[in-house]
C-alpha positions in Angstrom: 0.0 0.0 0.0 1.1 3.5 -0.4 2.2 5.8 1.9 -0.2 8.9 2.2 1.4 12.0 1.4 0.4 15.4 0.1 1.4 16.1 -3.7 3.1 19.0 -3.0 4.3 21.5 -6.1 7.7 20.5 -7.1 8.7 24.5 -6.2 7.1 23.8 -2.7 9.1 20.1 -2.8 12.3 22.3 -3.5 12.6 24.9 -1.0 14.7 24.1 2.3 13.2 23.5 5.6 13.2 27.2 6.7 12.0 30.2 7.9 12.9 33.7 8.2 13.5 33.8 12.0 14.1 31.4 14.5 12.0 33.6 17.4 13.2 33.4 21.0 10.2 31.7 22.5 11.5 28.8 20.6 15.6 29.5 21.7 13.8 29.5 25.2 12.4 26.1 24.5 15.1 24.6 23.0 17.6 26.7 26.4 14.5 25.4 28.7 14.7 28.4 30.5 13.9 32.5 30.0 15.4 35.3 28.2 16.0 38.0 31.0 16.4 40.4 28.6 14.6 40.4 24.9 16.7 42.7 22.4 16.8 40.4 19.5 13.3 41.3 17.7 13.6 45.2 17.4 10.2 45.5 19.1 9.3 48.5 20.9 10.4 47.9 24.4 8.1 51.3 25.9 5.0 49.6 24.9 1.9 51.4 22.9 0.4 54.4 23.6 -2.5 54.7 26.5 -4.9 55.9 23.8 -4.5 53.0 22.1 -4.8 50.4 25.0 -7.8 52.2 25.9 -9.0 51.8 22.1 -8.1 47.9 22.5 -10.3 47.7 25.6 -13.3 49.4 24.3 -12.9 47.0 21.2 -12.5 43.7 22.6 -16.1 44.0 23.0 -16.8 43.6 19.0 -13.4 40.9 18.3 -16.2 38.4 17.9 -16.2 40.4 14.6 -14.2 39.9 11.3 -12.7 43.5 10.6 -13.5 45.5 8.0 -12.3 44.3 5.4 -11.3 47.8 3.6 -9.8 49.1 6.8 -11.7 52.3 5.6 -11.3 54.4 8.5 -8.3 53.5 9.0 -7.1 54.7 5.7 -9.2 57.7 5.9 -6.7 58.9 8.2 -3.2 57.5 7.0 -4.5 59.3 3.8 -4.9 62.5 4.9 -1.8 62.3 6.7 0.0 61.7 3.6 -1.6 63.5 1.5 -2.5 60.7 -0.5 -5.8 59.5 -2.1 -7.8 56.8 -0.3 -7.1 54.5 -3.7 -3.7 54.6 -3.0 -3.2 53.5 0.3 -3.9 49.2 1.5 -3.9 48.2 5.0 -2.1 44.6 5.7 -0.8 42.2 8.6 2.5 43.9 8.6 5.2 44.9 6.0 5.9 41.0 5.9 2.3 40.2 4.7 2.5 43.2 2.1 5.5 42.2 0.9 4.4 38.6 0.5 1.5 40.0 -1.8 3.3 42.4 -3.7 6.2 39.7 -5.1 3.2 37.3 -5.9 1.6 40.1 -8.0 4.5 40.3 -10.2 7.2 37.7 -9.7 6.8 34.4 -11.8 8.8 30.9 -11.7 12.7 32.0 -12.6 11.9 35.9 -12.7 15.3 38.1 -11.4 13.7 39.5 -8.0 17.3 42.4 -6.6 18.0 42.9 -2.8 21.0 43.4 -1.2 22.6 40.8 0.0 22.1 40.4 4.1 19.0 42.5 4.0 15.7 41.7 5.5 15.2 38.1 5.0 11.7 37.8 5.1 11.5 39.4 1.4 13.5 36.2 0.4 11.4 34.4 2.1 8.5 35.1 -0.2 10.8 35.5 -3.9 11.8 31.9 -3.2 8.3 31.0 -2.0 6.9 31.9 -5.7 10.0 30.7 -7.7 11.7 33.9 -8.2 15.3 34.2 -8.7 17.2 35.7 -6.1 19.8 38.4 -7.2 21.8 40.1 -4.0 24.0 42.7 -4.1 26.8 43.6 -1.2 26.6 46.2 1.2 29.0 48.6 0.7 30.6 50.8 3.9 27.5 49.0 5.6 25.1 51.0 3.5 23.0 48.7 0.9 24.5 49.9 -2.3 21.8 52.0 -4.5 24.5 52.2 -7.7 24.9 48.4 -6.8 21.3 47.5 -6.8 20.7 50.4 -9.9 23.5 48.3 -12.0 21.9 44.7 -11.1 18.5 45.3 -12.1 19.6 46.5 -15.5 22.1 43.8 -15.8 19.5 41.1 -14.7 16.3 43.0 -16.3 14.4 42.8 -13.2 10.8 42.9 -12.7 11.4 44.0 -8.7 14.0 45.8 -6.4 13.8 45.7 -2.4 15.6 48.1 -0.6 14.9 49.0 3.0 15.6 52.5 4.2 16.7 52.6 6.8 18.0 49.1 6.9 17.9 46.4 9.0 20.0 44.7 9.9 22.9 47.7 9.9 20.7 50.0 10.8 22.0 53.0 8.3 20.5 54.6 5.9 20.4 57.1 3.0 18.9 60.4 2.2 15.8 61.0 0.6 17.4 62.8 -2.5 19.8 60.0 -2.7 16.9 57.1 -2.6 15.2 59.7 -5.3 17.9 59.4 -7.7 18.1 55.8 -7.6 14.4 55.6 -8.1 15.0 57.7 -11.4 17.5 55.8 -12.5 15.8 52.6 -12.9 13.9 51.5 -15.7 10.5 52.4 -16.5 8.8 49.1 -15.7 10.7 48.2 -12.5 9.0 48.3 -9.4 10.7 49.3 -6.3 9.6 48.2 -2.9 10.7 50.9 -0.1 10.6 49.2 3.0 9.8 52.4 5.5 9.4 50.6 8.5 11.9 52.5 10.9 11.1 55.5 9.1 9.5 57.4 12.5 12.9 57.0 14.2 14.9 58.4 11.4 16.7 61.8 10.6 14.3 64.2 8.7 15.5 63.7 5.5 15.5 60.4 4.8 12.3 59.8 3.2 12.3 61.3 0.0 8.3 62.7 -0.9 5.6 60.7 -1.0 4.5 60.7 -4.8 1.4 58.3 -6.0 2.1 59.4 -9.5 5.1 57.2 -10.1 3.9 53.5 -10.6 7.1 52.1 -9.8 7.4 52.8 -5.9 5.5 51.8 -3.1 6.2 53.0 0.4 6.0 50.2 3.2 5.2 51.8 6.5 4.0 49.8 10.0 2.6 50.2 13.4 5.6 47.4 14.6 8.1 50.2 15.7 7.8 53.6 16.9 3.8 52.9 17.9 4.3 49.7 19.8 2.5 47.7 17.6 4.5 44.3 16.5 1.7 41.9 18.0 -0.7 43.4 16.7 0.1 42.8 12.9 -0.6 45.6 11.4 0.9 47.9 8.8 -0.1 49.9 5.0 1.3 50.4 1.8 1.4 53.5 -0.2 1.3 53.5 -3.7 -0.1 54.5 -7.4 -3.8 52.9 -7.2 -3.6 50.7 -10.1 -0.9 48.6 -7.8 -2.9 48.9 -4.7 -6.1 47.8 -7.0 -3.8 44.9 -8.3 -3.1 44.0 -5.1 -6.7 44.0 -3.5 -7.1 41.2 -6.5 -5.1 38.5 -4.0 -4.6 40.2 -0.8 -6.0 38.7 2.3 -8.9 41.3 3.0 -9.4 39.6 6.6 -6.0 39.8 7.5 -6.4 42.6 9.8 -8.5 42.5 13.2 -11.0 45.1 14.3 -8.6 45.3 17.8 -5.7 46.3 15.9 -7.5 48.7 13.4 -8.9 50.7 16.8 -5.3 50.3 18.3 -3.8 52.2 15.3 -5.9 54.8 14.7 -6.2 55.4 18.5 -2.3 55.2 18.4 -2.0 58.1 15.4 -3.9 60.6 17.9 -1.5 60.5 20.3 1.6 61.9 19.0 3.4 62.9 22.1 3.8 59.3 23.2 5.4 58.5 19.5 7.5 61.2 20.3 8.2 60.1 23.2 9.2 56.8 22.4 11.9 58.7 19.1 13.6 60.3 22.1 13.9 57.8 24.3 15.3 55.5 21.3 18.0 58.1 20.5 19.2 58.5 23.8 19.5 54.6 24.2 21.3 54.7 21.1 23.8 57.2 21.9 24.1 55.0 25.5 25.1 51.9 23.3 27.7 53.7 21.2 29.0 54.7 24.2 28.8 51.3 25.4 31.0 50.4 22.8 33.4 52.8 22.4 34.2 52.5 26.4 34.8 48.1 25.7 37.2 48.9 21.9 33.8 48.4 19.9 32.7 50.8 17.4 28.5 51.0 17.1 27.2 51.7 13.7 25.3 54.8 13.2 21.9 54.0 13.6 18.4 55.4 12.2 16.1 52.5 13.8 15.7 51.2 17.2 18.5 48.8 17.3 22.2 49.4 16.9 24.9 47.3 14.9 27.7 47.1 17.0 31.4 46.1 15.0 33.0 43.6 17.5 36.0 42.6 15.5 36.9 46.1 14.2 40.7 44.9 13.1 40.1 41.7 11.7 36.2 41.7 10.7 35.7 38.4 11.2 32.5 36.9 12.2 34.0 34.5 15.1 33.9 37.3 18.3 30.3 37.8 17.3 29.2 34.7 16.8 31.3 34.3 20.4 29.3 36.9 22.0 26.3 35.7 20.9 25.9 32.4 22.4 27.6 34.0 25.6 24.7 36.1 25.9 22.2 33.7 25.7 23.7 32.1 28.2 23.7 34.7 30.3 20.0 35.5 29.7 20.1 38.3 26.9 18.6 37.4 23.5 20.1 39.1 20.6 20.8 38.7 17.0 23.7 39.0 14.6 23.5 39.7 10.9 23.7 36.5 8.9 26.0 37.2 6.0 29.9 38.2 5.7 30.8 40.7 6.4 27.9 42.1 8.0 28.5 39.2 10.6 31.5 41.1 12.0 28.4 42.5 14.1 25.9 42.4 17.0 22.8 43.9 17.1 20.7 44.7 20.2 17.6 46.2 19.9 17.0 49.7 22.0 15.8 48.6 25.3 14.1 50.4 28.7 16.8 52.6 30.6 17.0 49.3 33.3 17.0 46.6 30.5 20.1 48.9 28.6 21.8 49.2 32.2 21.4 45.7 32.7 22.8 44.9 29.1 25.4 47.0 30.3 26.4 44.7 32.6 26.3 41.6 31.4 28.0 42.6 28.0 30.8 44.6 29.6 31.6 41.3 32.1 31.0 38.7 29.3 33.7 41.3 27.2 36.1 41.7 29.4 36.4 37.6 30.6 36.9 36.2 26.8 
Protein backbone atom coordinates (compact mmCIF):
# COMPACT_ATOMS: atom_id res chain seq x y z
CA UNK A 1 0.00 0.00 0.00
CA UNK A 2 1.05 3.46 -0.42
CA UNK A 3 2.23 5.77 1.87
CA UNK A 4 -0.23 8.90 2.24
CA UNK A 5 1.44 12.01 1.44
CA UNK A 6 0.39 15.37 0.12
CA UNK A 7 1.40 16.06 -3.74
CA UNK A 8 3.11 19.04 -3.01
CA UNK A 9 4.31 21.52 -6.07
CA UNK A 10 7.71 20.52 -7.15
CA UNK A 11 8.72 24.53 -6.16
CA UNK A 12 7.12 23.80 -2.72
CA UNK A 13 9.06 20.11 -2.81
CA UNK A 14 12.30 22.29 -3.54
CA UNK A 15 12.60 24.87 -0.96
CA UNK A 16 14.73 24.12 2.30
CA UNK A 17 13.20 23.52 5.58
CA UNK A 18 13.20 27.19 6.74
CA UNK A 19 12.01 30.18 7.94
CA UNK A 20 12.94 33.69 8.19
CA UNK A 21 13.49 33.79 11.99
CA UNK A 22 14.06 31.41 14.50
CA UNK A 23 11.99 33.64 17.42
CA UNK A 24 13.21 33.42 20.97
CA UNK A 25 10.20 31.70 22.52
CA UNK A 26 11.54 28.79 20.57
CA UNK A 27 15.58 29.48 21.72
CA UNK A 28 13.80 29.50 25.19
CA UNK A 29 12.39 26.06 24.51
CA UNK A 30 15.06 24.56 23.00
CA UNK A 31 17.58 26.71 26.44
CA UNK A 32 14.55 25.43 28.74
CA UNK A 33 14.72 28.41 30.49
CA UNK A 34 13.86 32.54 30.03
CA UNK A 35 15.37 35.34 28.15
CA UNK A 36 15.98 38.04 30.96
CA UNK A 37 16.36 40.44 28.65
CA UNK A 38 14.65 40.38 24.87
CA UNK A 39 16.72 42.71 22.39
CA UNK A 40 16.84 40.39 19.49
CA UNK A 41 13.33 41.31 17.66
CA UNK A 42 13.59 45.16 17.42
CA UNK A 43 10.21 45.54 19.13
CA UNK A 44 9.28 48.53 20.95
CA UNK A 45 10.40 47.92 24.35
CA UNK A 46 8.14 51.30 25.94
CA UNK A 47 4.98 49.64 24.86
CA UNK A 48 1.94 51.41 22.93
CA UNK A 49 0.45 54.36 23.61
CA UNK A 50 -2.47 54.72 26.49
CA UNK A 51 -4.94 55.88 23.84
CA UNK A 52 -4.54 52.98 22.10
CA UNK A 53 -4.82 50.44 24.99
CA UNK A 54 -7.85 52.20 25.92
CA UNK A 55 -8.96 51.78 22.10
CA UNK A 56 -8.11 47.86 22.46
CA UNK A 57 -10.34 47.72 25.59
CA UNK A 58 -13.32 49.37 24.32
CA UNK A 59 -12.86 47.05 21.17
CA UNK A 60 -12.51 43.71 22.63
CA UNK A 61 -16.05 43.95 23.01
CA UNK A 62 -16.80 43.61 19.04
CA UNK A 63 -13.44 40.88 18.30
CA UNK A 64 -16.21 38.44 17.90
CA UNK A 65 -16.24 40.44 14.57
CA UNK A 66 -14.19 39.89 11.32
CA UNK A 67 -12.69 43.51 10.62
CA UNK A 68 -13.45 45.51 8.05
CA UNK A 69 -12.27 44.28 5.35
CA UNK A 70 -11.31 47.79 3.57
CA UNK A 71 -9.84 49.07 6.80
CA UNK A 72 -11.73 52.29 5.55
CA UNK A 73 -11.27 54.41 8.49
CA UNK A 74 -8.26 53.46 9.04
CA UNK A 75 -7.06 54.71 5.66
CA UNK A 76 -9.24 57.68 5.94
CA UNK A 77 -6.74 58.93 8.17
CA UNK A 78 -3.18 57.49 6.98
CA UNK A 79 -4.48 59.32 3.83
CA UNK A 80 -4.91 62.53 4.87
CA UNK A 81 -1.84 62.31 6.70
CA UNK A 82 0.01 61.69 3.62
CA UNK A 83 -1.65 63.55 1.49
CA UNK A 84 -2.54 60.75 -0.46
CA UNK A 85 -5.82 59.52 -2.12
CA UNK A 86 -7.83 56.83 -0.31
CA UNK A 87 -7.09 54.46 -3.65
CA UNK A 88 -3.71 54.65 -2.98
CA UNK A 89 -3.19 53.45 0.27
CA UNK A 90 -3.90 49.21 1.52
CA UNK A 91 -3.88 48.16 5.03
CA UNK A 92 -2.10 44.63 5.70
CA UNK A 93 -0.82 42.18 8.58
CA UNK A 94 2.49 43.94 8.56
CA UNK A 95 5.21 44.91 6.03
CA UNK A 96 5.89 41.01 5.87
CA UNK A 97 2.31 40.23 4.67
CA UNK A 98 2.45 43.25 2.06
CA UNK A 99 5.53 42.24 0.89
CA UNK A 100 4.39 38.58 0.45
CA UNK A 101 1.47 40.05 -1.85
CA UNK A 102 3.28 42.40 -3.66
CA UNK A 103 6.20 39.67 -5.13
CA UNK A 104 3.16 37.33 -5.89
CA UNK A 105 1.62 40.14 -8.04
CA UNK A 106 4.54 40.27 -10.18
CA UNK A 107 7.18 37.72 -9.68
CA UNK A 108 6.84 34.36 -11.77
CA UNK A 109 8.79 30.90 -11.68
CA UNK A 110 12.75 32.01 -12.56
CA UNK A 111 11.87 35.90 -12.70
CA UNK A 112 15.29 38.12 -11.36
CA UNK A 113 13.70 39.52 -7.97
CA UNK A 114 17.33 42.40 -6.62
CA UNK A 115 18.01 42.89 -2.83
CA UNK A 116 21.01 43.39 -1.21
CA UNK A 117 22.60 40.81 0.05
CA UNK A 118 22.06 40.40 4.11
CA UNK A 119 19.05 42.50 3.96
CA UNK A 120 15.70 41.69 5.51
CA UNK A 121 15.19 38.12 4.99
CA UNK A 122 11.66 37.77 5.06
CA UNK A 123 11.47 39.36 1.44
CA UNK A 124 13.48 36.23 0.39
CA UNK A 125 11.43 34.41 2.09
CA UNK A 126 8.49 35.08 -0.21
CA UNK A 127 10.80 35.45 -3.87
CA UNK A 128 11.81 31.94 -3.19
CA UNK A 129 8.30 31.01 -1.96
CA UNK A 130 6.88 31.90 -5.75
CA UNK A 131 10.00 30.67 -7.65
CA UNK A 132 11.73 33.86 -8.22
CA UNK A 133 15.32 34.18 -8.72
CA UNK A 134 17.15 35.70 -6.13
CA UNK A 135 19.76 38.36 -7.15
CA UNK A 136 21.79 40.12 -4.02
CA UNK A 137 24.04 42.74 -4.15
CA UNK A 138 26.79 43.62 -1.18
CA UNK A 139 26.56 46.22 1.23
CA UNK A 140 29.03 48.61 0.71
CA UNK A 141 30.58 50.83 3.86
CA UNK A 142 27.51 49.00 5.63
CA UNK A 143 25.10 51.00 3.51
CA UNK A 144 23.01 48.75 0.88
CA UNK A 145 24.47 49.85 -2.32
CA UNK A 146 21.83 52.03 -4.51
CA UNK A 147 24.46 52.23 -7.68
CA UNK A 148 24.93 48.45 -6.85
CA UNK A 149 21.26 47.50 -6.85
CA UNK A 150 20.69 50.38 -9.87
CA UNK A 151 23.52 48.25 -12.03
CA UNK A 152 21.88 44.69 -11.09
CA UNK A 153 18.54 45.25 -12.13
CA UNK A 154 19.58 46.53 -15.52
CA UNK A 155 22.10 43.79 -15.80
CA UNK A 156 19.52 41.14 -14.67
CA UNK A 157 16.26 43.02 -16.30
CA UNK A 158 14.44 42.76 -13.20
CA UNK A 159 10.85 42.86 -12.68
CA UNK A 160 11.37 43.97 -8.72
CA UNK A 161 13.95 45.76 -6.40
CA UNK A 162 13.77 45.67 -2.40
CA UNK A 163 15.59 48.12 -0.57
CA UNK A 164 14.89 49.03 3.04
CA UNK A 165 15.61 52.50 4.19
CA UNK A 166 16.71 52.58 6.82
CA UNK A 167 18.04 49.09 6.91
CA UNK A 168 17.90 46.42 9.00
CA UNK A 169 19.99 44.74 9.93
CA UNK A 170 22.86 47.71 9.86
CA UNK A 171 20.71 50.01 10.79
CA UNK A 172 22.03 53.00 8.34
CA UNK A 173 20.54 54.56 5.87
CA UNK A 174 20.43 57.05 2.99
CA UNK A 175 18.87 60.37 2.23
CA UNK A 176 15.76 60.96 0.62
CA UNK A 177 17.38 62.79 -2.52
CA UNK A 178 19.77 60.02 -2.66
CA UNK A 179 16.86 57.10 -2.58
CA UNK A 180 15.23 59.68 -5.30
CA UNK A 181 17.95 59.42 -7.68
CA UNK A 182 18.07 55.78 -7.64
CA UNK A 183 14.36 55.60 -8.11
CA UNK A 184 14.96 57.71 -11.42
CA UNK A 185 17.49 55.80 -12.46
CA UNK A 186 15.79 52.64 -12.87
CA UNK A 187 13.90 51.53 -15.68
CA UNK A 188 10.54 52.40 -16.55
CA UNK A 189 8.78 49.09 -15.66
CA UNK A 190 10.70 48.21 -12.52
CA UNK A 191 8.96 48.28 -9.35
CA UNK A 192 10.66 49.34 -6.29
CA UNK A 193 9.58 48.16 -2.87
CA UNK A 194 10.68 50.87 -0.15
CA UNK A 195 10.59 49.24 2.95
CA UNK A 196 9.82 52.38 5.48
CA UNK A 197 9.39 50.57 8.54
CA UNK A 198 11.85 52.52 10.85
CA UNK A 199 11.13 55.55 9.14
CA UNK A 200 9.50 57.42 12.53
CA UNK A 201 12.90 56.97 14.20
CA UNK A 202 14.90 58.41 11.41
CA UNK A 203 16.67 61.82 10.64
CA UNK A 204 14.31 64.24 8.75
CA UNK A 205 15.53 63.71 5.47
CA UNK A 206 15.52 60.43 4.80
CA UNK A 207 12.30 59.76 3.19
CA UNK A 208 12.33 61.26 -0.01
CA UNK A 209 8.33 62.73 -0.88
CA UNK A 210 5.55 60.66 -0.97
CA UNK A 211 4.49 60.68 -4.81
CA UNK A 212 1.42 58.34 -6.01
CA UNK A 213 2.13 59.37 -9.50
CA UNK A 214 5.10 57.17 -10.06
CA UNK A 215 3.90 53.49 -10.58
CA UNK A 216 7.08 52.08 -9.83
CA UNK A 217 7.40 52.85 -5.87
CA UNK A 218 5.48 51.77 -3.07
CA UNK A 219 6.22 53.01 0.39
CA UNK A 220 5.97 50.23 3.22
CA UNK A 221 5.19 51.80 6.52
CA UNK A 222 4.04 49.76 10.00
CA UNK A 223 2.58 50.23 13.36
CA UNK A 224 5.56 47.41 14.62
CA UNK A 225 8.13 50.16 15.66
CA UNK A 226 7.76 53.59 16.87
CA UNK A 227 3.79 52.93 17.90
CA UNK A 228 4.35 49.68 19.77
CA UNK A 229 2.52 47.67 17.56
CA UNK A 230 4.52 44.32 16.47
CA UNK A 231 1.74 41.90 18.01
CA UNK A 232 -0.69 43.40 16.68
CA UNK A 233 0.15 42.84 12.89
CA UNK A 234 -0.62 45.56 11.44
CA UNK A 235 0.94 47.87 8.78
CA UNK A 236 -0.14 49.87 4.98
CA UNK A 237 1.33 50.45 1.77
CA UNK A 238 1.40 53.48 -0.24
CA UNK A 239 1.30 53.48 -3.70
CA UNK A 240 -0.11 54.49 -7.44
CA UNK A 241 -3.84 52.95 -7.22
CA UNK A 242 -3.59 50.65 -10.10
CA UNK A 243 -0.90 48.62 -7.78
CA UNK A 244 -2.89 48.85 -4.72
CA UNK A 245 -6.11 47.76 -6.97
CA UNK A 246 -3.79 44.86 -8.30
CA UNK A 247 -3.12 43.96 -5.06
CA UNK A 248 -6.71 43.98 -3.51
CA UNK A 249 -7.06 41.18 -6.47
CA UNK A 250 -5.05 38.48 -3.97
CA UNK A 251 -4.65 40.23 -0.85
CA UNK A 252 -6.01 38.71 2.33
CA UNK A 253 -8.94 41.35 2.99
CA UNK A 254 -9.44 39.60 6.61
CA UNK A 255 -5.97 39.81 7.53
CA UNK A 256 -6.44 42.61 9.79
CA UNK A 257 -8.48 42.50 13.16
CA UNK A 258 -11.03 45.13 14.30
CA UNK A 259 -8.59 45.34 17.76
CA UNK A 260 -5.72 46.32 15.89
CA UNK A 261 -7.52 48.69 13.40
CA UNK A 262 -8.86 50.73 16.82
CA UNK A 263 -5.25 50.33 18.29
CA UNK A 264 -3.81 52.20 15.29
CA UNK A 265 -5.85 54.77 14.66
CA UNK A 266 -6.20 55.39 18.52
CA UNK A 267 -2.30 55.19 18.45
CA UNK A 268 -1.95 58.05 15.39
CA UNK A 269 -3.93 60.56 17.88
CA UNK A 270 -1.54 60.46 20.29
CA UNK A 271 1.64 61.87 18.98
CA UNK A 272 3.41 62.90 22.15
CA UNK A 273 3.79 59.33 23.17
CA UNK A 274 5.40 58.47 19.47
CA UNK A 275 7.45 61.19 20.29
CA UNK A 276 8.23 60.13 23.15
CA UNK A 277 9.24 56.78 22.38
CA UNK A 278 11.85 58.66 19.09
CA UNK A 279 13.61 60.32 22.09
CA UNK A 280 13.88 57.82 24.29
CA UNK A 281 15.27 55.51 21.26
CA UNK A 282 17.99 58.08 20.49
CA UNK A 283 19.17 58.48 23.78
CA UNK A 284 19.52 54.59 24.20
CA UNK A 285 21.25 54.65 21.08
CA UNK A 286 23.79 57.15 21.86
CA UNK A 287 24.09 55.03 25.55
CA UNK A 288 25.06 51.95 23.33
CA UNK A 289 27.68 53.70 21.15
CA UNK A 290 29.04 54.65 24.25
CA UNK A 291 28.84 51.35 25.35
CA UNK A 292 30.95 50.44 22.81
CA UNK A 293 33.38 52.77 22.38
CA UNK A 294 34.24 52.53 26.38
CA UNK A 295 34.76 48.06 25.68
CA UNK A 296 37.19 48.89 21.90
CA UNK A 297 33.79 48.42 19.87
CA UNK A 298 32.70 50.75 17.45
CA UNK A 299 28.53 50.96 17.06
CA UNK A 300 27.16 51.73 13.70
CA UNK A 301 25.32 54.75 13.20
CA UNK A 302 21.89 54.05 13.55
CA UNK A 303 18.36 55.44 12.16
CA UNK A 304 16.13 52.52 13.85
CA UNK A 305 15.72 51.23 17.23
CA UNK A 306 18.46 48.79 17.30
CA UNK A 307 22.24 49.37 16.92
CA UNK A 308 24.86 47.28 14.89
CA UNK A 309 27.71 47.11 16.96
CA UNK A 310 31.40 46.11 15.04
CA UNK A 311 32.96 43.60 17.54
CA UNK A 312 36.02 42.62 15.53
CA UNK A 313 36.88 46.07 14.22
CA UNK A 314 40.68 44.86 13.12
CA UNK A 315 40.09 41.71 11.70
CA UNK A 316 36.25 41.65 10.71
CA UNK A 317 35.71 38.44 11.25
CA UNK A 318 32.51 36.91 12.20
CA UNK A 319 34.02 34.54 15.08
CA UNK A 320 33.93 37.34 18.34
CA UNK A 321 30.33 37.80 17.27
CA UNK A 322 29.24 34.73 16.83
CA UNK A 323 31.27 34.29 20.44
CA UNK A 324 29.35 36.91 22.00
CA UNK A 325 26.27 35.73 20.92
CA UNK A 326 25.92 32.39 22.36
CA UNK A 327 27.63 33.96 25.61
CA UNK A 328 24.66 36.08 25.95
CA UNK A 329 22.18 33.73 25.70
CA UNK A 330 23.71 32.13 28.15
CA UNK A 331 23.68 34.72 30.31
CA UNK A 332 19.96 35.48 29.74
CA UNK A 333 20.10 38.34 26.93
CA UNK A 334 18.57 37.40 23.46
CA UNK A 335 20.09 39.13 20.60
CA UNK A 336 20.78 38.70 16.95
CA UNK A 337 23.73 38.97 14.61
CA UNK A 338 23.51 39.73 10.93
CA UNK A 339 23.71 36.49 8.87
CA UNK A 340 25.95 37.16 5.99
CA UNK A 341 29.89 38.19 5.67
CA UNK A 342 30.76 40.75 6.38
CA UNK A 343 27.88 42.07 8.00
CA UNK A 344 28.46 39.21 10.57
CA UNK A 345 31.52 41.12 12.02
CA UNK A 346 28.42 42.52 14.13
CA UNK A 347 25.93 42.40 16.95
CA UNK A 348 22.78 43.94 17.08
CA UNK A 349 20.75 44.68 20.19
CA UNK A 350 17.55 46.23 19.88
CA UNK A 351 17.00 49.73 21.95
CA UNK A 352 15.83 48.61 25.34
CA UNK A 353 14.06 50.44 28.73
CA UNK A 354 16.80 52.57 30.56
CA UNK A 355 16.96 49.33 33.29
CA UNK A 356 17.04 46.62 30.55
CA UNK A 357 20.09 48.88 28.58
CA UNK A 358 21.83 49.18 32.25
CA UNK A 359 21.39 45.68 32.70
CA UNK A 360 22.79 44.87 29.05
CA UNK A 361 25.36 47.05 30.27
CA UNK A 362 26.35 44.69 32.56
CA UNK A 363 26.32 41.56 31.38
CA UNK A 364 28.01 42.61 28.01
CA UNK A 365 30.76 44.63 29.63
CA UNK A 366 31.62 41.27 32.09
CA UNK A 367 30.97 38.73 29.28
CA UNK A 368 33.69 41.27 27.17
CA UNK A 369 36.08 41.73 29.41
CA UNK A 370 36.45 37.63 30.57
CA UNK A 371 36.85 36.23 26.80
Amino acid sequence: MTEPRPRLTDLVQGLPATIPFVGPEALERRRGRLFELRLGANESAFGLSPLAAEAIRRELARAAWYGDPEAFELRERLAGLHRVGLDEIVVGAGIDELLGVLVRAVTGPGDPVVTSAGAYPTFNYHVAGFGGRLVAVPYRDDHEDLEGLALAVRREGAKLVYLANPDNPMGTWHTGSAVQGFIAGLPADVLVLLDEAYVELAPADTAPPIDTADPRVVRLRTFSKAHGMAGLRIGYAIAHAEVIQAMGRIRNHFGVSRVAQAAAMASLDDAAFVAGVVAEVARGRDEYAGLAAGLGFRALPSATNFVAIDVDPEKGGPERGRALLEALADAGVFIRRPGIAPLDRCIRVSVGTAPERARFADIFSHIVRGL
